[in-house]
C-alpha positions in Angstrom: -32.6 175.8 -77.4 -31.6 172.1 -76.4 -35.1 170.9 -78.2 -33.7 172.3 -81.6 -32.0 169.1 -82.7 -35.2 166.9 -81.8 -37.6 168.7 -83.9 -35.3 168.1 -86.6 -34.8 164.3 -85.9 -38.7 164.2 -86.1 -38.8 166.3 -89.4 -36.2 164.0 -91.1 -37.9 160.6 -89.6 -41.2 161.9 -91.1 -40.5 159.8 -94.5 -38.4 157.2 -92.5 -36.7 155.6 -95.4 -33.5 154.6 -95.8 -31.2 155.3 -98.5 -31.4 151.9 -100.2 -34.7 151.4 -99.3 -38.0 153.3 -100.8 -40.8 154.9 -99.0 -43.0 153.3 -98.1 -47.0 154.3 -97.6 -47.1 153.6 -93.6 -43.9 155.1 -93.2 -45.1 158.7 -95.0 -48.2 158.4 -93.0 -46.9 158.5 -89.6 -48.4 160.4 -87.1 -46.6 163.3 -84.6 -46.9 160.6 -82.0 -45.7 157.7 -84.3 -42.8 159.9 -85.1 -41.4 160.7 -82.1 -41.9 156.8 -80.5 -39.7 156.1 -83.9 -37.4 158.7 -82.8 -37.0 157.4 -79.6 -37.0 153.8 -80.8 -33.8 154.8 -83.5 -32.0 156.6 -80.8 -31.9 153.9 -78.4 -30.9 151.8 -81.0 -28.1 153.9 -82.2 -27.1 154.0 -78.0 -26.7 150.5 -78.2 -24.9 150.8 -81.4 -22.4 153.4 -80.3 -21.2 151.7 -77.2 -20.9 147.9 -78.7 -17.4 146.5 -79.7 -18.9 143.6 -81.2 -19.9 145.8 -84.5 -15.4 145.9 -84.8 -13.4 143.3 -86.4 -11.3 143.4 -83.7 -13.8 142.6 -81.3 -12.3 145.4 -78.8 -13.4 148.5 -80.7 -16.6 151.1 -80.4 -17.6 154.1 -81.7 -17.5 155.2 -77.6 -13.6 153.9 -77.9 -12.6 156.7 -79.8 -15.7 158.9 -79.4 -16.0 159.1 -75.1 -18.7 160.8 -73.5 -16.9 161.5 -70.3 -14.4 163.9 -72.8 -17.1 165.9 -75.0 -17.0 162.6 -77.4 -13.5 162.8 -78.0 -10.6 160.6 -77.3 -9.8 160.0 -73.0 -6.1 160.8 -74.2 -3.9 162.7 -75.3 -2.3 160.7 -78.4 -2.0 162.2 -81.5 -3.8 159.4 -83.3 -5.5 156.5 -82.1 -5.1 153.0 -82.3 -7.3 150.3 -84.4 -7.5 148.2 -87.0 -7.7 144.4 -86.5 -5.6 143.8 -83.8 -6.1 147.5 -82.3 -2.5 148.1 -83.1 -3.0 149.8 -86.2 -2.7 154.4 -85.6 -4.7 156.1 -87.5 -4.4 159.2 -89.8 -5.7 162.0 -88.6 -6.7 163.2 -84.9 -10.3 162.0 -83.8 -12.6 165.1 -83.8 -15.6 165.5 -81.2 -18.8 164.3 -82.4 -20.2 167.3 -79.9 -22.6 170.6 -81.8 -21.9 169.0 -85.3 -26.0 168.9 -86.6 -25.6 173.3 -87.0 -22.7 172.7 -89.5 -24.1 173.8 -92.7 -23.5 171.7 -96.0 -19.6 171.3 -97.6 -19.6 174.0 -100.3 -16.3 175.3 -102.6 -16.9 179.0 -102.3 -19.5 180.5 -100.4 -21.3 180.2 -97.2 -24.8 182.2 -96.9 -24.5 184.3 -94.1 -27.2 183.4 -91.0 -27.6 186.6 -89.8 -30.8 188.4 -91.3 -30.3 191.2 -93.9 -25.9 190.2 -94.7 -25.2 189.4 -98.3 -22.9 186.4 -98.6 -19.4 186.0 -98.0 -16.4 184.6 -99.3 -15.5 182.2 -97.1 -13.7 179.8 -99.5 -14.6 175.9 -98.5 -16.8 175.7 -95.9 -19.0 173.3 -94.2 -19.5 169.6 -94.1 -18.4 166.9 -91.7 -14.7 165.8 -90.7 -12.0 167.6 -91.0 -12.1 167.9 -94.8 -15.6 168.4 -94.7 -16.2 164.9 -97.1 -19.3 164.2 -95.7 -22.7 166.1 -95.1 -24.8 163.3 -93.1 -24.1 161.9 -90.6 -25.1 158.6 -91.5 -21.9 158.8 -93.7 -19.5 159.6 -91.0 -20.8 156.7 -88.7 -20.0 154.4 -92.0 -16.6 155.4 -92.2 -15.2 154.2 -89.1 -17.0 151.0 -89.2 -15.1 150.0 -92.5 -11.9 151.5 -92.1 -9.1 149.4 -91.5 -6.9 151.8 -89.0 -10.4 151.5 -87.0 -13.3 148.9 -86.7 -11.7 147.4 -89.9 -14.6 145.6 -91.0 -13.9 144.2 -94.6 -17.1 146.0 -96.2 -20.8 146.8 -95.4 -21.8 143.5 -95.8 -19.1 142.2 -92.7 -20.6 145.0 -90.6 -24.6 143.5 -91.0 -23.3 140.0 -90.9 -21.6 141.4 -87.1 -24.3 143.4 -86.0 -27.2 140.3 -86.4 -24.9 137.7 -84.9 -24.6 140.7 -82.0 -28.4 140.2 -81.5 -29.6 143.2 -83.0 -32.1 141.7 -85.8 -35.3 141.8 -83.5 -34.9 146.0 -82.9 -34.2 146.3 -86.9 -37.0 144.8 -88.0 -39.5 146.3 -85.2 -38.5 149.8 -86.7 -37.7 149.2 -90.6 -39.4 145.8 -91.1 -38.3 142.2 -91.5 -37.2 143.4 -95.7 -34.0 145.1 -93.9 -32.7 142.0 -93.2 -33.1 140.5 -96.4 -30.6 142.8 -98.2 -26.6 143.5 -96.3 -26.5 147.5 -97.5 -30.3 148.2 -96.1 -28.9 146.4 -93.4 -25.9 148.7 -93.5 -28.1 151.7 -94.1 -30.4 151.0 -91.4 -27.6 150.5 -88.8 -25.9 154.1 -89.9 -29.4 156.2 -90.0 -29.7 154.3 -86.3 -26.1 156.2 -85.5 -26.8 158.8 -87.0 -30.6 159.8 -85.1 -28.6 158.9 -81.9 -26.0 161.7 -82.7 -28.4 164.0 -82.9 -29.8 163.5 -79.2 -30.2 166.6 -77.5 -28.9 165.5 -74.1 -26.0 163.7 -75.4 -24.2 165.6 -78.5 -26.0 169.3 -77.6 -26.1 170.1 -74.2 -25.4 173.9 -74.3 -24.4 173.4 -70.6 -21.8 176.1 -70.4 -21.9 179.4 -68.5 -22.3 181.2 -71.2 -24.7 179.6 -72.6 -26.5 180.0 -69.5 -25.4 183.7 -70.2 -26.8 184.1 -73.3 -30.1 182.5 -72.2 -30.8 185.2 -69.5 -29.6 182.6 -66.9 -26.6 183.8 -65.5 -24.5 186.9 -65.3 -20.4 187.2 -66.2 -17.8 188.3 -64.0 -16.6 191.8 -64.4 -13.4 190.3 -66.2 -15.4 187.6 -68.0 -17.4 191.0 -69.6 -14.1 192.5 -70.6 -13.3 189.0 -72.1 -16.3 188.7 -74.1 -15.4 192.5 -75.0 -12.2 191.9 -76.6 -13.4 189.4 -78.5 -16.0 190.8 -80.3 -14.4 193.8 -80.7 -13.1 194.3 -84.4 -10.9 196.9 -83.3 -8.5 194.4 -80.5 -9.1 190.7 -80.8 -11.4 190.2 -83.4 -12.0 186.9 -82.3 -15.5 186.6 -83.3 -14.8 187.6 -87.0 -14.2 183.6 -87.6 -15.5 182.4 -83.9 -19.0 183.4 -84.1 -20.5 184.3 -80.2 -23.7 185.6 -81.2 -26.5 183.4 -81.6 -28.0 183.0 -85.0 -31.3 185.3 -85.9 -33.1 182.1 -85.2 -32.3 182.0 -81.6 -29.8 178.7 -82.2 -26.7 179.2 -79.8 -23.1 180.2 -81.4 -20.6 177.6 -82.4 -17.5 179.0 -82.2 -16.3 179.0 -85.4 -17.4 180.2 -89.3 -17.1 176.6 -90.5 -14.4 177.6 -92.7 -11.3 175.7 -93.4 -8.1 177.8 -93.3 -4.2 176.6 -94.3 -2.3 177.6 -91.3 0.9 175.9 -93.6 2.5 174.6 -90.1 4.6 171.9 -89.9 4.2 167.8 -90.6 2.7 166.5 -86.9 6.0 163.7 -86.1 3.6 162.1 -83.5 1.6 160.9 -86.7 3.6 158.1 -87.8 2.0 158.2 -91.5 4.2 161.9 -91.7 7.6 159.6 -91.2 7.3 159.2 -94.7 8.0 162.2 -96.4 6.1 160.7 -100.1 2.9 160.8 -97.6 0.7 163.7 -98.1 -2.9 164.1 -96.5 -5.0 165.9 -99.1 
């Protein structure tokens, strides 16, 4: 089950272009062996990538800051919002979510979600899908850009500021080894290359899907609940008592992929403003 995300890395790095940037005939043409050594080449490049404050305008800043390994790849504390921008002073918006499972999150769509399990009609789940908590994004080559440009994080004045940062950081002799010396040429395929490189490493199987949990293990025939973990498990499927797993999926899908947890829906629970979010001191402020 861990493998799932790789074979899809390999799939989408098939063509290998970027999206400022055509196709070109020796990229199509790669072989299953060419593929995965570019695989492996873009995912160490988007390690580096992840982990270096020099891509920030602050200087002090990473996607790691935020995003920490050691906590699921989500903040190492327990503030509402974090702190960037450039002099790292600056909170941010919203909570930072975990980067963790996100590659099974089906597209951002209005209305309806196509149920996974073989033989269901759709269902009305109103918006669901997409990246971040709005679901505004579908790749995840556009979430990696979004933090590098905005000012309450790495606060870098446009794409062009974050290429410009990333060559003077040394990273000019691994872009052109994997998309060729043209990506330097031009700041967006710069840009572009950089954020596919983020993007391939947050689809790494060891890293961002480890399905290391118990019941995980569970599910894959490789360990056995508790007595009361049964009558958990119980309770929650059952539609008659908790009903849990009506929006908290804990079956895997007919294709063998492990549960998520959730429907991907978005639902108003109308609760109050968060005070710990200092935007929300100004009652004019709304986050739409």
């Amino acid at each position: 089950m861990a493998r799932f995300p790789r074979l899809l890395i390999v799939i989408g790095i098939a063509g290998l272009c970027i999206a400022t940037e055509p196709a070109r005939a020796e990229d199509v043409a790669l072989t299953r062996p060419q593929a995965y050594a570019r695989a492996s080449a873009l995912e160490a490049l988007g390690r580096k990538l992840f982990f270096d404050p020099a891509l920030s305008a602050s200087g002090q800043m990473a996607c790691a800051t935020c995003h920490d390994p050691a906590h699921g790849f989500s903040p190492g504390n327990d503030r509402a919002v974090q702190l960037g921008g450039k002099d790292m002073r600056q909170p941010g918006l919203r909570a930072v979510p975990s980067l963790t499972y996100l590659q099974a999150v089906p597209p951002f769509t209005e209305h309806y979600y196509d149920s996974d399990d073989e033989g269901d009609a759709s269902v009305d789940n109103g918006p669901t899908g997409g990246l971040t908590w709005d679901g505004g994004m579908d790749r995840g080559r556009a979430q990696a850009a979004f933090p590098l440009t905005s000012p309450f994080e790495m606060a870098n004045e446009n794409a062009a500021a974050v290429a410009s940062r990333a060559r003077k950081a040394g990273y000019d002799a691994e872009l052109t080894a994997i998309y060729g010396a043209d990506v330097l040429a031009d700041p967006d395929k710069t840009f572009a290359a950089l954020t596919h490189a983020l993007e391939v490493y947050e689809q790494s199987p060891r890293d961002f899907y480890p399905y290391s949990s118990k019941y995980d293990a569970y599910l894959a025939g490789r360990a056995q609940l508790t007595p009361q973990e049964a009558r958990g498990l119980a309770l929650f499927n059952d539609a008659q008592k908790g009903n849990c797993a009506s929006c908290h999926r804990s079956a895997p899908d007919f294709n063998g992929a492990p549960p998520q947890f959730t429907d991907y829906g978005f639902i108003a629970l109308g609760l109050p403003r968060n005070a710990a979010i200092p935007a929300n001191a100004d009652p004019a402020y709304r986050d739409l």
